[in-house]
FIBA-688065 format. One line per 2 residues: number of its first residue (from 1); their letters; for each residue x, y, z of N, C-alpha, C. Coordinates in pm, whole numbers, m for minus. Last residue first. Layout:
<rs>
NUM = a = X Y Z X Y Z X Y Z | ...
</rs>
This chain:
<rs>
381 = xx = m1875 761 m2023 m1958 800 m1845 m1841 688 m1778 | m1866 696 m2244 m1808 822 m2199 m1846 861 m2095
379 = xx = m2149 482 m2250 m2020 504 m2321 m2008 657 m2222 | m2278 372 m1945 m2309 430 m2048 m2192 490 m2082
377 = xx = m2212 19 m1781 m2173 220 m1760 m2249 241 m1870 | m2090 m196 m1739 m2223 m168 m1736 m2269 m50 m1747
375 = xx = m1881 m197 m1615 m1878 m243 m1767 m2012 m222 m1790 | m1853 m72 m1388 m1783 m10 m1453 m1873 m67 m1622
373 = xx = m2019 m252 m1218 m2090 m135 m1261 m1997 m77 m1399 | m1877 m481 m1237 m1969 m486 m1280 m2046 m361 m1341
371 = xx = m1643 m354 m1070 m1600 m389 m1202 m1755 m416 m1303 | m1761 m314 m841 m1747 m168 m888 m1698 m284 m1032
369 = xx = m1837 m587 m799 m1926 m491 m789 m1872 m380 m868 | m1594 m729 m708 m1668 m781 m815 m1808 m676 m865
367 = xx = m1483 m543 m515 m1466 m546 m621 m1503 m574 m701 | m1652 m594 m308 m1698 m485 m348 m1614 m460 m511
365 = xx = m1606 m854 m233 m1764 m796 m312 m1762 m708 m353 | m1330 m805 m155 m1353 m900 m270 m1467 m895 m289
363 = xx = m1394 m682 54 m1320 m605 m10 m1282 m717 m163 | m1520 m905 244 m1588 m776 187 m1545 m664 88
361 = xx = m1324 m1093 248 m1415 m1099 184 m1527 m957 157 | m1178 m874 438 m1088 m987 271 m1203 m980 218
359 = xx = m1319 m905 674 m1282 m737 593 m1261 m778 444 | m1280 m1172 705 m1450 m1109 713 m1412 m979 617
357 = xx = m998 m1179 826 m1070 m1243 696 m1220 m1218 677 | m987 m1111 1054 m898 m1056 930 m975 m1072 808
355 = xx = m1044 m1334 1198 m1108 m1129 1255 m1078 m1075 1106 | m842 m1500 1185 m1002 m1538 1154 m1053 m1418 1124
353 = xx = m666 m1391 1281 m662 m1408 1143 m778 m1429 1095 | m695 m1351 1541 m639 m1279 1522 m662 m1280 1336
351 = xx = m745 m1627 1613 m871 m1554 1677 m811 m1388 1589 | m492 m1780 1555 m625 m1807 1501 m752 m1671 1503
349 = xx = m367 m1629 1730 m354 m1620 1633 m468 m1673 1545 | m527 m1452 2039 m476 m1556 1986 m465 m1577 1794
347 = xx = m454 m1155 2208 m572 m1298 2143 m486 m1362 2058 | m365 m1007 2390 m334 m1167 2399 m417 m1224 2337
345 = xx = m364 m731 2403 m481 m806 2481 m477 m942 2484 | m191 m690 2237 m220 m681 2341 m266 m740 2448
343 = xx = m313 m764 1983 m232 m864 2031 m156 m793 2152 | m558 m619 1998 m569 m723 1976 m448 m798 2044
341 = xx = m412 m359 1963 m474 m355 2037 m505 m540 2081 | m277 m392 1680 m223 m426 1792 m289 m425 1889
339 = xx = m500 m392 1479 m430 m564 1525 m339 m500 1708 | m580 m185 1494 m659 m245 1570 m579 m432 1596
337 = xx = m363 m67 1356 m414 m12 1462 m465 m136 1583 | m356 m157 1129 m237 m216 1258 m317 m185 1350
335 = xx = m635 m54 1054 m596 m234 1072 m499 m270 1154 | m656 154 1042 m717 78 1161 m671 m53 1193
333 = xx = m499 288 863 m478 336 978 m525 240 1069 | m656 109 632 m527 136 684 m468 149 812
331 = xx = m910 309 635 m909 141 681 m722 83 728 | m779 541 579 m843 509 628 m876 382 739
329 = xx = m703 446 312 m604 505 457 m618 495 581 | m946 471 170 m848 345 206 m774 324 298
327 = xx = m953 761 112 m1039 672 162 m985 533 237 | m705 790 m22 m709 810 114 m818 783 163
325 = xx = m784 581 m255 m624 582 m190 m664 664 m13 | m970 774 m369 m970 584 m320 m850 562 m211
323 = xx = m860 1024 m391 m991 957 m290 m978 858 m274 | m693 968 m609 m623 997 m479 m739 989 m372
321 = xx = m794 812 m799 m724 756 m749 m697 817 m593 | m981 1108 m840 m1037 999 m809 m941 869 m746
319 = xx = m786 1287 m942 m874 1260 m787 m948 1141 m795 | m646 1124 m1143 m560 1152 m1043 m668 1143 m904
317 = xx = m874 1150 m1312 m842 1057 m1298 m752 1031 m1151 | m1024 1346 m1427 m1034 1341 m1291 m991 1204 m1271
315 = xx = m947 1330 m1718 m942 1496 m1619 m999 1447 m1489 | m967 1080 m1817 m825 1157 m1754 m856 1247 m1670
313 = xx = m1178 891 m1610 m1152 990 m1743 m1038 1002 m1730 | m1282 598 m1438 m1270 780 m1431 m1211 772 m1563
311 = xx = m1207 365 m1412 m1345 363 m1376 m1361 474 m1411 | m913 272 m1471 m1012 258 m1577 m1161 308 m1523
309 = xx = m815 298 m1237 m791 413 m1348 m860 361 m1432 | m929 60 m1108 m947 221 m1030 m935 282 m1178
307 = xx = m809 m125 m1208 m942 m108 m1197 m997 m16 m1173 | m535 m80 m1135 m575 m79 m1259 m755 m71 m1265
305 = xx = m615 m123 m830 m531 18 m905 m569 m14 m1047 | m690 m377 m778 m790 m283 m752 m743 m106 m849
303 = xx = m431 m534 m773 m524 m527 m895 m669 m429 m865 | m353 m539 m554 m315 m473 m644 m382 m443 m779
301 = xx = m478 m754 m424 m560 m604 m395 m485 m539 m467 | m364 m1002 m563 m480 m959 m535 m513 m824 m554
299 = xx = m93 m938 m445 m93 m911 m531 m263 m903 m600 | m127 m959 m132 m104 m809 m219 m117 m801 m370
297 = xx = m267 m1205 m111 m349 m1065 m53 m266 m965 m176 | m127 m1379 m266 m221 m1385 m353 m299 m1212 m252
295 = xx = 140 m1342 m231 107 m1379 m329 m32 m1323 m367 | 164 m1332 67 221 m1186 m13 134 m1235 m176
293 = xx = 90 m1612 135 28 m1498 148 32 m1415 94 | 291 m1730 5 217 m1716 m65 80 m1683 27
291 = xx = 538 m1631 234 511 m1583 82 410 m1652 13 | 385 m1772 437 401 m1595 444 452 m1579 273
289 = xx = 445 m2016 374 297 m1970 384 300 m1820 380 | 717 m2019 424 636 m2088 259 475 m1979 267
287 = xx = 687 m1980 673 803 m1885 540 740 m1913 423 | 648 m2220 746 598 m2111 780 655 m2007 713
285 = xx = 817 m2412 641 669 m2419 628 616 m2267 653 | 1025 m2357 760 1042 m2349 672 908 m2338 599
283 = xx = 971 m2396 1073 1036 m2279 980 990 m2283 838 | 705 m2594 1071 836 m2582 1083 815 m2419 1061
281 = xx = 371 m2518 1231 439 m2551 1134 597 m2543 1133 | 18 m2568 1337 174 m2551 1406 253 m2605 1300
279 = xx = m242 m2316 1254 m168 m2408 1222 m8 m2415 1281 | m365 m2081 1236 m433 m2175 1315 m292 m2302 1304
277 = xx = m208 m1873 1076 m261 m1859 1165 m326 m1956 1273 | m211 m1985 832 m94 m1936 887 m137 m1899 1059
275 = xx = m415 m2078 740 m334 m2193 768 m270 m2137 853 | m569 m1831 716 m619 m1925 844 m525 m1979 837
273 = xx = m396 m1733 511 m366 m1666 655 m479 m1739 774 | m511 m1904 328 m339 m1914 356 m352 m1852 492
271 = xx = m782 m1805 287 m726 m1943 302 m590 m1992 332 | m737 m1541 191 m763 m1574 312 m785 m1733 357
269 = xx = m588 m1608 m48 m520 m1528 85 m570 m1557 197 | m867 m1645 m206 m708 m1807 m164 m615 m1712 m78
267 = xx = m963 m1484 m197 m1014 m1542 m87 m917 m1658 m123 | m782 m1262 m353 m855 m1244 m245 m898 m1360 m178
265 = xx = m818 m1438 m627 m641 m1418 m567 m722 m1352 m411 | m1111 m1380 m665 m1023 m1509 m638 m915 m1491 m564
263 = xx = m1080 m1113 m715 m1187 m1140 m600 m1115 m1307 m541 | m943 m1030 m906 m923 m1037 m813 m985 m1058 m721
261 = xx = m1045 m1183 m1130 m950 m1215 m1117 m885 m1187 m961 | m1319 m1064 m1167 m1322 m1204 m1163 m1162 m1232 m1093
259 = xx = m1242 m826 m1256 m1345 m886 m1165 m1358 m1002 m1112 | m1084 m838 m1465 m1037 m813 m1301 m1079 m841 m1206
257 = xx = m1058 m1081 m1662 m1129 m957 m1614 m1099 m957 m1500 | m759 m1249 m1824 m879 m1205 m1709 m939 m1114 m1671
255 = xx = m545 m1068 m2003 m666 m1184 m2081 m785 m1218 m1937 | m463 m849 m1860 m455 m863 m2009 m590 m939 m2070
253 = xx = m395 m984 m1614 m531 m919 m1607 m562 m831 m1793 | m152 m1177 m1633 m345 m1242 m1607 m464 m1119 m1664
251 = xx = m33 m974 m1590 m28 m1049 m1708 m154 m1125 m1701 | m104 m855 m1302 m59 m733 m1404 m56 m824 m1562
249 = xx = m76 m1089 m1145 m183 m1053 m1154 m173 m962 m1294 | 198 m1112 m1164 99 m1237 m1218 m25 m1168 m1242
247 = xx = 319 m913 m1024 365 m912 m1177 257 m1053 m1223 | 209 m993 m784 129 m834 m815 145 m855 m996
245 = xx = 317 m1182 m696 186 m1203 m714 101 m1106 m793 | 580 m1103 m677 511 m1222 m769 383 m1254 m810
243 = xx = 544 m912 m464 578 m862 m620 548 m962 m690 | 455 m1078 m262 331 m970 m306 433 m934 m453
241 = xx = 614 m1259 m233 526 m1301 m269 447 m1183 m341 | 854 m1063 m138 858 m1165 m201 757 m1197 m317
239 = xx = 645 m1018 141 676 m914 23 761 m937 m112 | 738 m1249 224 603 m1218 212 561 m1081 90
237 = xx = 1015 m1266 295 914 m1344 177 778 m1274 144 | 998 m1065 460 1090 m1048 314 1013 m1114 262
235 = xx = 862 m1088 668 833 m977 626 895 m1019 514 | 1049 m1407 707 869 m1357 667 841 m1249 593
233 = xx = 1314 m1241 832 1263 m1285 654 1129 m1353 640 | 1213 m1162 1069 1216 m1047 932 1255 m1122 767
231 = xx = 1181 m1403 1156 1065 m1318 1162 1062 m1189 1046 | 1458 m1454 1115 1351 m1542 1013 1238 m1449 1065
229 = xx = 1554 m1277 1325 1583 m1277 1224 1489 m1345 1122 | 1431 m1361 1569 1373 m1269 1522 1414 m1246 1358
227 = xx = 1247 m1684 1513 1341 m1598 1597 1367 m1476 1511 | 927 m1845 1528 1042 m1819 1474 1111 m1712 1513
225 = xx = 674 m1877 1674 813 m1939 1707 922 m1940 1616 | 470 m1715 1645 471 m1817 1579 545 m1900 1585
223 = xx = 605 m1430 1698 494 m1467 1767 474 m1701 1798 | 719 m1430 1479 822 m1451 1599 742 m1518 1683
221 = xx = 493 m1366 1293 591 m1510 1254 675 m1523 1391 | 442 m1126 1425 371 m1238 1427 412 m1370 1399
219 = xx = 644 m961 1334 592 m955 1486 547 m1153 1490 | 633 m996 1122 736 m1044 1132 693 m1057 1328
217 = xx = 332 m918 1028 380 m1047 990 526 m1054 1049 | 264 m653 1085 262 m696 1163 347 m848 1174
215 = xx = 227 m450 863 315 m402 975 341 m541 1050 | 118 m641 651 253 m601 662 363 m516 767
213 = xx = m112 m682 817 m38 m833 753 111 m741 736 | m239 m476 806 m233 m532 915 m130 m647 924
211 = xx = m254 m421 525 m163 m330 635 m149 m376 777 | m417 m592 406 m331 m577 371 m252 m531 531
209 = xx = m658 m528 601 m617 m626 586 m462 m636 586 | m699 m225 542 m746 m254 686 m691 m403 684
207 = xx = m753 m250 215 m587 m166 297 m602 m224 466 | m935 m371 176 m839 m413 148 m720 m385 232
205 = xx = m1151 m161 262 m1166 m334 305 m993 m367 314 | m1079 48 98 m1113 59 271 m1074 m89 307
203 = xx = m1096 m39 m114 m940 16 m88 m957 28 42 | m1417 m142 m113 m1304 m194 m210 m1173 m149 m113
201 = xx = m1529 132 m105 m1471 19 7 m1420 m72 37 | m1428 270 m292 m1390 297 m176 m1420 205 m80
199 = xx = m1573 121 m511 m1440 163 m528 m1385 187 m406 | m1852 134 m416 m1815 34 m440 m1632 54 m399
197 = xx = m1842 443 m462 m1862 399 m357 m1786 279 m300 | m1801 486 m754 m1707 532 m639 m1700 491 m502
195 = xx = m1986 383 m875 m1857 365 m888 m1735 370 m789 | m2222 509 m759 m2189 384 m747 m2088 314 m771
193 = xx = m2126 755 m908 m2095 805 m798 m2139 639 m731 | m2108 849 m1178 m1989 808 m1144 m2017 750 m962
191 = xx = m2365 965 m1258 m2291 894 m1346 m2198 798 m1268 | m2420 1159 m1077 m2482 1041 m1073 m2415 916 m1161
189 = xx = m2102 1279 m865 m2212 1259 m959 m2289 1171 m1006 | m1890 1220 m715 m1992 1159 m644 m2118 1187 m753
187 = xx = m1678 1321 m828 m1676 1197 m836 m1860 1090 m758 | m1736 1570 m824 m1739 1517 m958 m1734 1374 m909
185 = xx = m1712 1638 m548 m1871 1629 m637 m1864 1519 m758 | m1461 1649 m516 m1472 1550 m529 m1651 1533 m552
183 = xx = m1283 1846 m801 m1394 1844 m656 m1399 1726 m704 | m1146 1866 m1026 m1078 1853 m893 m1155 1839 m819
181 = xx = m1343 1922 m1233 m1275 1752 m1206 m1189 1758 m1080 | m1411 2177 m1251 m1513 2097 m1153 m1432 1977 m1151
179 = xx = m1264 2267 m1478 m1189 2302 m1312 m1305 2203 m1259 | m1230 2230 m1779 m1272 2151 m1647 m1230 2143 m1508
177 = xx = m1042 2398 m1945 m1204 2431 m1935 m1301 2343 m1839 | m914 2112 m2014 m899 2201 m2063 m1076 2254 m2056
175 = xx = m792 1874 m1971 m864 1931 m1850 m869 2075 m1849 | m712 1622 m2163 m862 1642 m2097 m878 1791 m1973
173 = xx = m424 1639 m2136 m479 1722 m2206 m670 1726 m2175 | m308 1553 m1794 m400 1562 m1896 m434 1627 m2029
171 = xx = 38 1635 m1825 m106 1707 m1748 m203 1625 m1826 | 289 1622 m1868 223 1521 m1784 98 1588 m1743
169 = xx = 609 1722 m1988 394 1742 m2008 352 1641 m1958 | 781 1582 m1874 712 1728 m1914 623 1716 m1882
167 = xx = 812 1275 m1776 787 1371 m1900 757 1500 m1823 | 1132 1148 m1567 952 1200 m1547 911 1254 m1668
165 = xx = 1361 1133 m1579 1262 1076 m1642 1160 1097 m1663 | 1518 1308 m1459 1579 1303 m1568 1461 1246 m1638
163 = xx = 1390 1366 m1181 1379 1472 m1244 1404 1417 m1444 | 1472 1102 m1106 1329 1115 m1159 1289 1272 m1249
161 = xx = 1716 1127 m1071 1636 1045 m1181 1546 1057 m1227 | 1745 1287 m840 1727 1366 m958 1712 1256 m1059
159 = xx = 1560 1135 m668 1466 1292 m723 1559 1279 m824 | 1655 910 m557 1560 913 m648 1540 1035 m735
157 = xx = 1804 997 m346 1856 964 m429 1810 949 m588 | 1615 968 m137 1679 1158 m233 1742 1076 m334
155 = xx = 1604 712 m109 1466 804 m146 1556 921 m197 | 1792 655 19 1777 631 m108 1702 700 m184
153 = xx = 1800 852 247 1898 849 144 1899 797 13 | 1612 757 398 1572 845 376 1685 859 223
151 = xx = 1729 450 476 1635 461 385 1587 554 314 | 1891 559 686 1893 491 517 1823 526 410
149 = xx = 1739 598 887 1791 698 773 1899 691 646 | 1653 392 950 1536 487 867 1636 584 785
147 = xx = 1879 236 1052 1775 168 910 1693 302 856 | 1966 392 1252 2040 413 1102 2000 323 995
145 = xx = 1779 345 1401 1774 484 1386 1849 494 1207 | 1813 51 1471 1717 118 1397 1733 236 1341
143 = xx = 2126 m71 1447 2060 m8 1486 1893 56 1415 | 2364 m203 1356 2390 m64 1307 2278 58 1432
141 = xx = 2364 m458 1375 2484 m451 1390 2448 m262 1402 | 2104 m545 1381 2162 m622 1523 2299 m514 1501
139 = xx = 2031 m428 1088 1985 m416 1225 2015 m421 1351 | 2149 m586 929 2238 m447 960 2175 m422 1088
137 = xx = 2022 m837 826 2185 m818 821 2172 m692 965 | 1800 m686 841 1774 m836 903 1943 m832 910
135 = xx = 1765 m499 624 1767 m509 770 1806 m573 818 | 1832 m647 352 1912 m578 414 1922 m547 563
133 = xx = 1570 m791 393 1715 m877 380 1820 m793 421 | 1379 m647 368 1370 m681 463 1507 m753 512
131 = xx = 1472 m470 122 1485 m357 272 1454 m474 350 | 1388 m639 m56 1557 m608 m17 1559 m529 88
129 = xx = 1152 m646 m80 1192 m798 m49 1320 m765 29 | 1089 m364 m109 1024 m401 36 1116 m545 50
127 = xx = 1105 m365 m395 1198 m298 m310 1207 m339 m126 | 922 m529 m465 963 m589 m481 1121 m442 m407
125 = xx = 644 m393 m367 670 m510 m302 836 m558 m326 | 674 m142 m526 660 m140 m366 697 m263 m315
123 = xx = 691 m262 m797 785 m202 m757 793 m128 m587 | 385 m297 m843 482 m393 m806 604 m316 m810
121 = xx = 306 m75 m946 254 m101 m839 294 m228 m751 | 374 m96 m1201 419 26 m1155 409 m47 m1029
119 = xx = 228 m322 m1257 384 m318 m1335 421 m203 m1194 | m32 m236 m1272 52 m370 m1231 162 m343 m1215
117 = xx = m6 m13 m1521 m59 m5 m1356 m9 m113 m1286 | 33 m205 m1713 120 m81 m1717 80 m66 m1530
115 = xx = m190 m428 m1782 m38 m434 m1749 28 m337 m1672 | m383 m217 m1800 m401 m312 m1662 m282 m334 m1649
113 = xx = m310 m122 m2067 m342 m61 m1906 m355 m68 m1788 | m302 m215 m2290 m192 m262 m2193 m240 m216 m2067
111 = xx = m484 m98 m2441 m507 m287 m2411 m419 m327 m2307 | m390 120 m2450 m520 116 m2369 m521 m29 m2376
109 = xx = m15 194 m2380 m170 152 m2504 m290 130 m2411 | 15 399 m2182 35 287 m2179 m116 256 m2292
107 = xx = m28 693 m2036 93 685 m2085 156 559 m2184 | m251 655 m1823 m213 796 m1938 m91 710 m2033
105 = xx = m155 508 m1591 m262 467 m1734 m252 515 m1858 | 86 631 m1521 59 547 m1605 14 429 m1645
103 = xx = m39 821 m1371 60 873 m1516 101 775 m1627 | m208 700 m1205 m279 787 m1332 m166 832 m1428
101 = xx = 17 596 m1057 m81 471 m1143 m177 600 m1264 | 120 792 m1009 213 746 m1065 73 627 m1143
99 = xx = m75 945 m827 m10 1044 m965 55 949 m993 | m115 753 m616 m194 826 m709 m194 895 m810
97 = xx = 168 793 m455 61 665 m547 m38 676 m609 | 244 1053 m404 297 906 m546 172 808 m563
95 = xx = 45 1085 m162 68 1172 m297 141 999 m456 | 144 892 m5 m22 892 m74 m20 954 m190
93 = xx = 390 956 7 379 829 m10 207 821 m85 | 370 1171 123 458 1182 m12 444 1085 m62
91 = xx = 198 1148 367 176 1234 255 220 1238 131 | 405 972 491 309 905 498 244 1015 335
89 = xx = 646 1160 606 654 1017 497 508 1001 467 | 458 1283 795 494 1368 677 549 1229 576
87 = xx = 373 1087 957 278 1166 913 339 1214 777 | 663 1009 1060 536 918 983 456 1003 911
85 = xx = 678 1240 1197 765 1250 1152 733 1143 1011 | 509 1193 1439 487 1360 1348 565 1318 1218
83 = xx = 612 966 1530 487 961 1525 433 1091 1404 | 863 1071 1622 869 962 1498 698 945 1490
81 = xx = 734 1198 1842 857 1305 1721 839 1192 1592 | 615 1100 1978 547 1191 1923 603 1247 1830
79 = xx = 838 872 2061 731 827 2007 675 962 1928 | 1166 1027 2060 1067 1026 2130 934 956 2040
77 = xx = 1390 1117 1925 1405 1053 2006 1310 1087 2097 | 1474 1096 1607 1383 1065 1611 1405 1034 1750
75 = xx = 1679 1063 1303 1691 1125 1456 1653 1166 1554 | 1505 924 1143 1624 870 1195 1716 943 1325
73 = xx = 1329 1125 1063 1261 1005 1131 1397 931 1241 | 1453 1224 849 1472 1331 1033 1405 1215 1091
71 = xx = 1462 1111 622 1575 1144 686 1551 1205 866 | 1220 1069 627 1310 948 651 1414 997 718
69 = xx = 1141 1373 583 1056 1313 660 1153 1171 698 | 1291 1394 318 1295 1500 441 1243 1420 543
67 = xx = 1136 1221 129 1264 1242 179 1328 1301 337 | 863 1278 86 901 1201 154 1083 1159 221
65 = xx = 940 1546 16 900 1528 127 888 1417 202 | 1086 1425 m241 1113 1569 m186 1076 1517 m1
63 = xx = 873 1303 m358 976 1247 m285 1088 1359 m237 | 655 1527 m365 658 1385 m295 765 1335 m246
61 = xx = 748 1655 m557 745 1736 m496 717 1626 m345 | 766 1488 m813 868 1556 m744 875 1602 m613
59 = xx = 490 1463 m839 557 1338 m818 724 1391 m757 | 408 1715 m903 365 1616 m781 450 1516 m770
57 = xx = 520 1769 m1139 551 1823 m1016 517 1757 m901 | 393 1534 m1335 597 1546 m1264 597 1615 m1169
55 = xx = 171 1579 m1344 176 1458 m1296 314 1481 m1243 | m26 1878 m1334 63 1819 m1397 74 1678 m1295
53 = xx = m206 2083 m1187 m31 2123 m1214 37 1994 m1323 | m424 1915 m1220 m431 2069 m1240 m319 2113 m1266
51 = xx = m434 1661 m1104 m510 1698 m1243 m496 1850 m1288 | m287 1715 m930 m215 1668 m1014 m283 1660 m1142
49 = xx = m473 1788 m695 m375 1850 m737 m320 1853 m877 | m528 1491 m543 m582 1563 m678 m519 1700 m741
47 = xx = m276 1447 m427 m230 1439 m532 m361 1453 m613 | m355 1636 m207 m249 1678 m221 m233 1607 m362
45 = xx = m596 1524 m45 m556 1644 m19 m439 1686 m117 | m577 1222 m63 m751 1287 m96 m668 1507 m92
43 = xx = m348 1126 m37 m432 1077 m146 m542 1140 m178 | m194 1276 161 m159 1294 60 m284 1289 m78
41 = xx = m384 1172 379 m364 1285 335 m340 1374 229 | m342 904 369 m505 932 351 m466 1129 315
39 = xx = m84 942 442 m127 894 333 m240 901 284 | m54 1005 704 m42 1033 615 m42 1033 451
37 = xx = m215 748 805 m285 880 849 m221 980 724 | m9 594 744 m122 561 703 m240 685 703
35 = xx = 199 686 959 206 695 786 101 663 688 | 28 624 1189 127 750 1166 113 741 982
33 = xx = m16 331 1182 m67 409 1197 m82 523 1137 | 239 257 1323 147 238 1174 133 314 1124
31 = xx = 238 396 1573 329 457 1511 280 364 1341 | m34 211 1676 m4 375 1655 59 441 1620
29 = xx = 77 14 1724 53 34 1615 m24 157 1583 | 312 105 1921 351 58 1800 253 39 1665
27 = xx = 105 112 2166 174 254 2087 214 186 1950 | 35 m180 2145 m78 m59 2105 21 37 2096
25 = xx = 271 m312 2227 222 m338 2060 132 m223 2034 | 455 m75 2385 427 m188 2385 302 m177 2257
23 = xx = 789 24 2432 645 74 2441 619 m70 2356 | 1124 83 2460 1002 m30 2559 873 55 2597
21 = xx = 1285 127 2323 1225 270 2374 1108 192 2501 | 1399 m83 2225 1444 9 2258 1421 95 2389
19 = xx = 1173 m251 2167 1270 m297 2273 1320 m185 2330 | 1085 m157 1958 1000 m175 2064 1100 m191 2202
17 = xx = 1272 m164 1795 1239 m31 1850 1165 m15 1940 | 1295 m428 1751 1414 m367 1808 1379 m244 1854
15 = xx = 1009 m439 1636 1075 m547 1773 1187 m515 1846 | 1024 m288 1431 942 m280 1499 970 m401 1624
13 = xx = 1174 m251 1139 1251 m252 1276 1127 m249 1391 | 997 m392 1006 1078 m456 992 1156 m445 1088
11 = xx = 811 m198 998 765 m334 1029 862 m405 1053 | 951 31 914 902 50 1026 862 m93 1057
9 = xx = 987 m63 616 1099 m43 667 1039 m83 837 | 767 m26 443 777 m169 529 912 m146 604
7 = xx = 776 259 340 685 198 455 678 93 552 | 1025 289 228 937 356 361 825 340 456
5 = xx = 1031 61 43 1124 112 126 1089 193 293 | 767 142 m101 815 14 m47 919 m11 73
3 = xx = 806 372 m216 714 348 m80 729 207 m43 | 1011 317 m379 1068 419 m273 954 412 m164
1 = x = 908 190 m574 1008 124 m491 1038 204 m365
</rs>
């Protein structure tokens, strides 16, 4: 819930801050960007880690920093300062997400596993519904500066719960006498290493989509002729949609193979974001379509996380999530990136969604692929 908060927060004040400071869609999605960069950080640099110290320290030690980082974001008076300031949110944010879906796979009957990961991984979308509702109120009245550092407040607020919940022992017992599971060799071994590939472009494809849709959808719904407020309840629905879609996918994927399951919820997204995109619609229509966008893209590519922790062991479970994850970041970083450049340059929504949907479908082969290889494996490989 707490990267939910931090991340879609910036999408949400992104028209008032634009206004503010009056920089235009390419810096803005360069401030994306920012946390996405951090995050590729966290995920490949900071939460393999977690196969070695444990799952609670990392996870502590995250919202710690992601903390620090919200909080000073909010006093933030220059692009390069909230640009540095992303970076560090962005690390605590890669870090969690990788030590929380490996703490719990670890942690969740093995028939539930897909559930348990789902489950976790919907708590981004469904904190993201109330940071867009809450903005949308406080924004006109309080200001951006005092949306981020809100937000930084909830986040501390978290640590000592989490101190109260987190287990102890959260280490693998697998990683006894296996220092090689922190390199990422291990993941590129012959056994594992079509796995991985597949797997990474999978979270590359996806995130370059996804992230383009969530920095950008309230921009874009305004774009679309809705005013700014309903532009930020888009962002709400839409994230709306992605927890509905994420808790459907997480019960589907019990009795559906993933393979199968998310490649579908993938290309009925990209059948919603042509409507949304080519199509002249009320308000209300258009709100409809942004939440079952959230529906089927996020909750879709959510289902890549449970798929992820089932492809690895315990003792390299964490790195391996945390490669995918900043591999992914990757694509991440590009997608606002490159949307804003785009809506710069004045292309057009159609021409804007169409572009979108080529990455969708490639990040729906590669899933049906790494799930193929997975079941196709040799036992204990």
């Amino acid at each position: 819930m707490a990267d939910g908060v931090d991340v879609t927060i910036l999408s949400f004040i992104a028209p008032r801050l634009q206004q503010d400071w009056g920089i235009g869609a390419n810096v803005m999605g360069n401030l994306f960007s920012a946390g996405l960069l951090g995050m590729a950080i966290g995920g490949m640099l900071i939460a393999p880690t977690a196969d070695r110290l444990g799952r609670r320290k990392l996870i502590l030690a995250a919202l710690v920093l992601m903390s620090v980082g919200m909080l000073a974001s909010g006093l933030a008076q220059s692009v390069s300062q909230l640009f540095a300031l992303r970076v560090v949110v962005g690390a605590g944010i890669g870090t969690v997400l990788a030590t929380m879906a490996a703490l719990a796979a670890e942690s969740a009957p093995e028939q539930h596993r897909n559930l348990a990961v789902g489950v976790v991984q919907a708590g981004y979308p469904f904190a993201a519904v109330f940071t867009g509702l809450i903005v949308a109120q406080l924004l006109p009245v309080y200001g951006w500066a005092a949306m981020l550092f809100g937000a930084g407040l909830v986040t501390l607020i978290l640590i000592p719960i989490a101190l109260l919940i987190l287990p102890r022992s959260s280490a693998p017992a697998a990683l006894t006498g296996r220092v090689d599971a922190i390199r990422i060799g291990a993941l590129l071994s012959p056994n594992y290493r079509a796995r991985t590939i597949t797997l990474w472009g999978a979270a590359f494809f996806g995130l370059m989509v996804l992230y383009f849709i969530v920095s950008w959808i309230p921009k874009l719904a305004i774009q679309a002729g809705l005013s700014e407020t309903n532009g930020i309840y888009a962002g709400a629905l839409y994230n709306f949609g992605a927890f509905v879609g994420t808790m459907a996918m997480s019960v589907l994927a019990v009795r559906v193979p993933l393979g199968r399951l998310v490649p579908t919820m993938l290309v009925i997204a990209g059948v919603a974001m042509l409507v949304f995109g080519s199509m002249t619609m009320s308000a209300p229509t258009t709100l409809l379509v942004a939440f079952l966008i959230g529906v089927f893209l996020q909750g879709g590519y959510n289902g890549i996380w449970p798929l992820a922790a089932s492809v690895y062991p315990a003792d390299r479970r964490a790195t391996g999530l945390g490669w995918a994850i900043g591999v992914g970041r990757s694509g991440a970083i590009i997608g606002p990136m490159l949307g804003g450049y785009l809506i710069a340059a004045n292309a057009s929504l159609p021409l804007l969604f169409g572009a979108y949907c080529v990455p969708l479908l490639l990040c729906a082969a590669c899933v049906f692929a790494v799930d193929r290889l997975r079941r196709h494996a040799l036992p204990n490989t």
